[in-house]
C-alpha positions as CSV (number, residue, x, y, z in Angstrom):
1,X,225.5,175.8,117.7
2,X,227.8,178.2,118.7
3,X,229.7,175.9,120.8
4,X,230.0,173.6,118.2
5,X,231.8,176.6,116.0
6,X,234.0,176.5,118.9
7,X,235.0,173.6,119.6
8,X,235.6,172.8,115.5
9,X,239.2,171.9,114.7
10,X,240.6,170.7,111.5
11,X,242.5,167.8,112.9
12,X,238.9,166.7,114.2
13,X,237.3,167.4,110.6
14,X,239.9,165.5,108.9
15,X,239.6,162.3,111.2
16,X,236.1,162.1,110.6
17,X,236.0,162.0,106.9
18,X,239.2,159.6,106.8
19,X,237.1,157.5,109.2
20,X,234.4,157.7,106.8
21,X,236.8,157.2,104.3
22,X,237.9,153.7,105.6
23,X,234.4,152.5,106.0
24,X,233.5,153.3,102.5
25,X,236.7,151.9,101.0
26,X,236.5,148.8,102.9
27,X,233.1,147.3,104.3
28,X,231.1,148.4,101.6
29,X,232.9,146.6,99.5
30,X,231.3,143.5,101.2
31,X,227.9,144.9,99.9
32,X,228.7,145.5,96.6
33,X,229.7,141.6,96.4
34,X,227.1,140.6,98.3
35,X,224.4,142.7,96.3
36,X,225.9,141.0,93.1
37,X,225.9,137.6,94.6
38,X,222.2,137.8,95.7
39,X,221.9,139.2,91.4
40,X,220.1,142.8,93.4
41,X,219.6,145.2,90.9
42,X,221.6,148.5,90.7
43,X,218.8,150.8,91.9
44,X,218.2,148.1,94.5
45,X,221.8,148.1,95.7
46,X,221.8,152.3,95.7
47,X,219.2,151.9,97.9
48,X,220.9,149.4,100.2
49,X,224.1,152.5,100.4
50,X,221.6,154.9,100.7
51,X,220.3,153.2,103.8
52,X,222.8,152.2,105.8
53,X,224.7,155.4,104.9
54,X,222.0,158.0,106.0
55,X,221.3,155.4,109.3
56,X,224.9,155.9,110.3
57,X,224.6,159.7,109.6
58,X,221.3,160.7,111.4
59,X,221.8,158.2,114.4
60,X,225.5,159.4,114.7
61,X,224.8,162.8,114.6
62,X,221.5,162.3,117.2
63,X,223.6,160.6,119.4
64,X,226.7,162.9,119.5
65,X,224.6,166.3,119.8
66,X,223.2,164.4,122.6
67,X,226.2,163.7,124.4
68,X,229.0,165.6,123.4
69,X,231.2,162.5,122.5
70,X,232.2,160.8,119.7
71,X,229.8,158.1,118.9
72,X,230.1,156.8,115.4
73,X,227.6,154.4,113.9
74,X,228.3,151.9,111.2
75,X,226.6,149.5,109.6
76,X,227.1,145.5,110.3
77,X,229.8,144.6,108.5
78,X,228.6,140.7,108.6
79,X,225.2,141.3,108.4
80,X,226.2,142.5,105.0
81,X,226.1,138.5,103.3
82,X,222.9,137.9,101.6
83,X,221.7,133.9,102.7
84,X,219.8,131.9,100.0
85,X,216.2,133.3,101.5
86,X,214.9,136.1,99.1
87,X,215.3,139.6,100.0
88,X,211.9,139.9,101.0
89,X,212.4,137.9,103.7
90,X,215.7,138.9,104.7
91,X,214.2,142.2,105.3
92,X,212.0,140.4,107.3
93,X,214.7,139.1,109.5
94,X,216.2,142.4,110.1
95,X,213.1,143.7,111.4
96,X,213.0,141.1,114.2
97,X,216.7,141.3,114.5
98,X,216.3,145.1,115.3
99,X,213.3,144.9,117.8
100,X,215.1,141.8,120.0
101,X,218.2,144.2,119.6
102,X,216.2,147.2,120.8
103,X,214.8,145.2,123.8
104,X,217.9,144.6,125.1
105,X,218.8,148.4,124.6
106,X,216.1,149.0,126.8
107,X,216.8,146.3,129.4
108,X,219.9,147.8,130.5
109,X,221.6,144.8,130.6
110,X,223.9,145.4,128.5
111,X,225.0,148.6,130.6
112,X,225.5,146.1,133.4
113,X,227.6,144.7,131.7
114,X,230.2,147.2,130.4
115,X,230.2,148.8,133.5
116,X,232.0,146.0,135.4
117,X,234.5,145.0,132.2
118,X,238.0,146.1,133.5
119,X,240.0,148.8,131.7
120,X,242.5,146.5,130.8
121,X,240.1,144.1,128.5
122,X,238.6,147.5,127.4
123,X,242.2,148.6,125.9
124,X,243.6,144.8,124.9
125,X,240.2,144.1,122.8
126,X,240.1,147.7,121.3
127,X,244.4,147.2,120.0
128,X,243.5,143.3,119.1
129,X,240.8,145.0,116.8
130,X,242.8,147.3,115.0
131,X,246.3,145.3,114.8
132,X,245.5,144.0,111.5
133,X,244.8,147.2,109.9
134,X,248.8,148.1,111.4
135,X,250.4,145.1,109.4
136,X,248.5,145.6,106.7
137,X,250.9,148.9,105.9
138,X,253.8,146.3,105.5
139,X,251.9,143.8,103.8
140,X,250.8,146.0,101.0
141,X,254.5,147.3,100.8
142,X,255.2,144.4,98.2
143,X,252.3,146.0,95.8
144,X,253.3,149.0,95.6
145,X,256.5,149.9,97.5
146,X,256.8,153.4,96.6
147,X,253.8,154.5,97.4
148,X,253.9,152.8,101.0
149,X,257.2,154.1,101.9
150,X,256.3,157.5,100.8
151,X,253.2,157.4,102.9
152,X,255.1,155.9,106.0
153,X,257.9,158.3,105.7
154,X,255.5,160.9,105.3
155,X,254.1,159.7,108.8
156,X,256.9,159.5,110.8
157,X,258.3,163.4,109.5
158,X,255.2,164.7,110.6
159,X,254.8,162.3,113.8
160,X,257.6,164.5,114.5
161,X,257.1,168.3,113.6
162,X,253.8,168.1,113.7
163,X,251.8,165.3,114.6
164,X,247.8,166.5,114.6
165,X,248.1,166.9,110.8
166,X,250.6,163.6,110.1
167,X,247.6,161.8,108.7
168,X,245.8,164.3,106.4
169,X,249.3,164.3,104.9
170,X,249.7,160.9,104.4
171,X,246.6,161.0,102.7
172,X,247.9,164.3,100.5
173,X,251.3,162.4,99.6
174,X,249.5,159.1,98.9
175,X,247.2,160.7,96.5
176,X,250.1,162.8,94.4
177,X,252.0,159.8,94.1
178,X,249.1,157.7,92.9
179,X,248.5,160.3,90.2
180,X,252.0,161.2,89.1
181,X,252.4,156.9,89.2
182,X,249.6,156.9,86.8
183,X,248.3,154.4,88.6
184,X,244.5,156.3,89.6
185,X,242.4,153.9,87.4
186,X,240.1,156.5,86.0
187,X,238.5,154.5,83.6
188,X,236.5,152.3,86.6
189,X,234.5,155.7,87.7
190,X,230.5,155.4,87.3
191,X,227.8,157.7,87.5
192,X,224.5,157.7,89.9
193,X,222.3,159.2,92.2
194,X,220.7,156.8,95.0
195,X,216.7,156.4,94.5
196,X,215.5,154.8,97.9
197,X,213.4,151.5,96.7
198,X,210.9,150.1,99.4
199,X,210.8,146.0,99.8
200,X,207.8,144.7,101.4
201,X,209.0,142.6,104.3
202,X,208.2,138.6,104.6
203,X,208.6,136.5,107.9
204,X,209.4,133.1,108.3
205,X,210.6,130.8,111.4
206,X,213.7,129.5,108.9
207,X,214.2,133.8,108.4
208,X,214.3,134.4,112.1
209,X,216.3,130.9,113.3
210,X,218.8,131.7,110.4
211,X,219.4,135.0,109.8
212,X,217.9,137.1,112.7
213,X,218.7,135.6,116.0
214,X,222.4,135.3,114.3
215,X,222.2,138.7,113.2
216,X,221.6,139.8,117.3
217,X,224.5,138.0,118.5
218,X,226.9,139.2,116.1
219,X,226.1,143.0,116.5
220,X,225.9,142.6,120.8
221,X,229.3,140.3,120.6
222,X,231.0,141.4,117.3
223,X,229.9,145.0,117.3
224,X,228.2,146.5,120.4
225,X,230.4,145.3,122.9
226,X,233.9,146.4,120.7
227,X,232.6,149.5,120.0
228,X,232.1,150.5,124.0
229,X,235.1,148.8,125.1
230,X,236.8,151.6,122.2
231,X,234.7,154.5,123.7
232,X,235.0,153.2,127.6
233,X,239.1,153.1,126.3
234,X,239.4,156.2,125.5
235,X,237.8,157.6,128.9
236,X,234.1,158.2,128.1
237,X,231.5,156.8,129.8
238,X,228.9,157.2,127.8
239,X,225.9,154.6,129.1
240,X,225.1,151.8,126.2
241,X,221.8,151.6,126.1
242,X,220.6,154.9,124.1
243,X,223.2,153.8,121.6
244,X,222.2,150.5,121.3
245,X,218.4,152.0,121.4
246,X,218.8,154.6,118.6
247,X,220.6,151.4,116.1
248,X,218.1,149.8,116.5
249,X,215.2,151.9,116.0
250,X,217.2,153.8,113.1
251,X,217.9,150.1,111.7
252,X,214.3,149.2,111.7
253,X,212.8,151.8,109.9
254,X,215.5,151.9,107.0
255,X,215.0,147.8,106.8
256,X,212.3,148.0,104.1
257,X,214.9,150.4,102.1
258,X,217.7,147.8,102.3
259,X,219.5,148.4,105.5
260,X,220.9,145.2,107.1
261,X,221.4,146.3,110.8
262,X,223.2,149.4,112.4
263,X,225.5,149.9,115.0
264,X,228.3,151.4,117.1
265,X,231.8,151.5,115.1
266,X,234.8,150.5,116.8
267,X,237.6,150.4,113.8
268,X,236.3,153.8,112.2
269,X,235.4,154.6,116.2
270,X,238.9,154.6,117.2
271,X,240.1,157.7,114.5
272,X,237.7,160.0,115.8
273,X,238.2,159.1,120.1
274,X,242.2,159.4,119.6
275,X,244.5,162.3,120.0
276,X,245.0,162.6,116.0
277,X,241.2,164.0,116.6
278,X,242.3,166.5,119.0
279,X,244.3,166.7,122.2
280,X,241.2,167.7,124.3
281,X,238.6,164.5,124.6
282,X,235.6,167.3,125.1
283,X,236.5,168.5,121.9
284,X,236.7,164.9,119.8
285,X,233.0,164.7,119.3
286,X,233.2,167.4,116.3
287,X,235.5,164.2,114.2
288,X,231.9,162.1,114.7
289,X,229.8,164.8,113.6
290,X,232.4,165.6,110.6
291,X,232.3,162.0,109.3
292,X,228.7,161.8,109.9
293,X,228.0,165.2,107.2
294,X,230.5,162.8,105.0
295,X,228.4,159.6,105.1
296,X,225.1,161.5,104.3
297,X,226.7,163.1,100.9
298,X,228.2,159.4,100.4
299,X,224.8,158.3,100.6
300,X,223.3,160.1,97.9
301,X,226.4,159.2,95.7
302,X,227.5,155.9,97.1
303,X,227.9,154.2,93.7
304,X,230.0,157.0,92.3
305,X,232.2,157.4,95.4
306,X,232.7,154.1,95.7
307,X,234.0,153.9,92.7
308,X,236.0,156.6,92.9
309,X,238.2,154.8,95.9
310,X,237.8,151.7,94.0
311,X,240.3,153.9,91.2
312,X,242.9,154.1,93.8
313,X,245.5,151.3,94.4
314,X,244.4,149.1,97.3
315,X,247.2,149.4,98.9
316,X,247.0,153.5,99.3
317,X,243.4,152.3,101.4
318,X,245.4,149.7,103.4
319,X,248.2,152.2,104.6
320,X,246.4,155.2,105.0
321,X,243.9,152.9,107.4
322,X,247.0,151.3,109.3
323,X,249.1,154.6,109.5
324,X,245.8,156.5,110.6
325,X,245.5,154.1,113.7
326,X,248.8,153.5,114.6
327,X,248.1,156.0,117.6
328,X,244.9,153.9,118.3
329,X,246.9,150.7,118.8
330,X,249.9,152.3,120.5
331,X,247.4,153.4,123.2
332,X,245.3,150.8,123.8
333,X,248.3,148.4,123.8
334,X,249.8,150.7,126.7
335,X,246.6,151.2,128.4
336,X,246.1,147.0,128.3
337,X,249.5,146.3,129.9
338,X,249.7,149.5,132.1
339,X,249.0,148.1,135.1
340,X,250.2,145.2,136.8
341,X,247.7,143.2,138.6
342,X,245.7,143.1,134.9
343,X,248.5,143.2,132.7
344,X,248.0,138.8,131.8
345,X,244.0,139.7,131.3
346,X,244.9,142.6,128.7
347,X,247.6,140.5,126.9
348,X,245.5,137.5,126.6
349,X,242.7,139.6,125.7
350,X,244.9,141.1,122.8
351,X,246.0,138.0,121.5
352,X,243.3,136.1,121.0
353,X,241.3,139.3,119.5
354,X,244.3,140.0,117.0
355,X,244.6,136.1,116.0
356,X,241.8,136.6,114.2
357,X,239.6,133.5,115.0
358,X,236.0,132.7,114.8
359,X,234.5,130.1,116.6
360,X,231.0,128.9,116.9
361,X,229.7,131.9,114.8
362,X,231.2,134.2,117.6
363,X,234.2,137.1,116.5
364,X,237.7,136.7,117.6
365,X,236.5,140.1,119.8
366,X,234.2,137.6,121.7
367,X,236.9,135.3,122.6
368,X,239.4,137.4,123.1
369,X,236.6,139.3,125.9
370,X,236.1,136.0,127.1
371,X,239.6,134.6,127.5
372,X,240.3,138.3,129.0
373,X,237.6,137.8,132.1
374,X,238.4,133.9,132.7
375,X,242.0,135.2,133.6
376,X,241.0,138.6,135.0
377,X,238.7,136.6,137.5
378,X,241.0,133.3,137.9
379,X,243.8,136.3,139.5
380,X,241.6,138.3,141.4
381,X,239.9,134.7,143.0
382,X,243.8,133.7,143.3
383,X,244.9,137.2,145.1
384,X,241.7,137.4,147.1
């Protein structure tokens, strides 16, 4: 504990709950419209937030006490859409989606598999993941222009003088122009206290075939595999397979409560494994433990807090998001082209991932790894 007093910064505090932050203001949104699509009721959906939030705390925190690095769970962002099979049974479905998840933790296969992926893809895939949160600064400039120049000039004069604490104020000169702009929407604030609500699980073969085994290859492909390439980007080697392990045994248990699937961040990841968290990388573990205390609080009053983020413009959410990972991107996008010999495999990788574009149920992150190695191994057969 003591060393944990020690190592405390508030650059690393303030990443973490702007990580958490993000998460909050952005994916769970997907739940909330997914909860009123699937007509869930409100305790039900509190539960839901409750779940996932208190997953991503205790297995974050585990996970980071463990290893001294910062490891930052999340819950599947795409895992988040309700299909037309009852809830009952789509609890069902995440319970086998966890366990074939939590086999191929144990495996090791998947450890295998990071250990060969070359820096290069690492970096590209990490800045291909986050470059849409960069333009979306400019692109919300058109909403409200004055509050997203303020903010970005705000960045760049601290960038300058000092750059550990350019984000938190961003955040401080976003929120005073919001409220002298009168444009905090006050009025759209609720009230409520998350009451966990148990859902007896169903299986069926149609359950597994159309939500489960889907449900695995997004979080390996989509999830898992960004989320190491962030950590192994940033210089830790951290082995996969606890990680992967601890989702999926934390996932499981909080199914029957609403949770649709848990795993490692790589977005909300890259705030707390950059140097906004802290210059020293032994000391950037206290940002994951900081936006892990943040996510258990939200999880008691996830309705509330959601709505208080939902009262600020979106576009104050979209450029304090890009500004916070602007030196994310610049890193990874000099890491990916740093050296030579794999510059073409970190630029392809980078495009393809930044494009955007899903094929065959698989994330633009999947490609963009894919198109990475074909050309990463086409040079290397070619040189040898």
């Amino acid at each position: 504990m003591k060393a944990i007093f020690k190592d405390c910064s508030l650059s690393a505090l303030i990443a973490g709950m702007i990580a958490t932050v993000i998460s909050f203001a952005g994916p769970l949104v997907l739940v909330f419209h997914a909860a009123e699509s699937a007509k869930l009721s409100h305790a039900m959906l509190s539960s839901w937030v409750w779940a996932i939030s208190i997953g991503s705390a205790v297995i974050g925190t585990l996970l980071t006490l463990r290893y001294r690095v910062p490891v930052v769970i999340a819950w599947s962002i795409p895992g988040s859409a309700l299909p037309t099979l009852g809830l009952n049974q789509a609890i069902g479905a995440y319970l086998i989606a966890n366990l074939i998840i939590l086999l191929v933790g144990l495996s090791g296969a998947f450890d295998r598999i990071i250990a060969k992926l070359p820096g290069s893809i690492a970096a590209g895939m990490q800045a291909g993941i986050l470059f849409s949160f960069g333009i979306d600064v400019f692109l919300s400039l058109p909403e409200q222009p004055a509050l997203v120049m303020a903010m970005f000039l705000t960045y760049v004069a601290m960038r300058r003088v000092w750059p550990r604490y350019a984000v938190a104020a961003v955040l401080v000169v976003g929120c005073c122009v919001t409220a002298l702009s009168g444009a905090f929407r006050a009025d759209a604030l609720v009230y409520d206290l998350a009451q966990p609500q148990w859902v007896t699980p169903e299986f069926s073969v149609a359950a597994t075939l159309n939500l489960a085994l889907p449900l695995v290859l997004v979080a390996l492909t989509g999830q898992f595999m960004p989320g190491m390439a962030v950590l192994r980007s940033a210089g830790y080697q951290t082995p996969a397979s606890p990680i992967i392990s601890a989702s999926a045994i934390g996932g499981a248990l909080l199914a029957p409560f609403g949770c649709h699937g848990l795993n490692l961040a790589a977005v909300t990841a890259s705030l707390c494994t950059g140097r906004e968290a802290h210059e020293n990388p032994n000391r950037r573990y206290i940002a994951a433990l900081s936006g892990s205390a943040i996510y258990q609080v939200f999880g008691l009053f996830g309705a509330t807090l959601v709505s208080v983020l939902a009262a600020f413009p979106e576009a104050l959410i979209a450029a304090l998001a890009g500004l916070a990972l602007y030196g994310a991107i610049s890193e990874a996008l000099t890491r990916s082209l740093s050296e030579p010999w794999e510059r073409d495999a970190g630029l392809f990788t980078f495009l393809v991932t930044a494009s955007g574009v899903a094929f065959l149920g698989l994330s633009a992150a999947f490609w963009g790894l894919l198109f990475g190695l074909a050309v990463h191994l086409l040079q290397v057969s070619h040189m040898g």
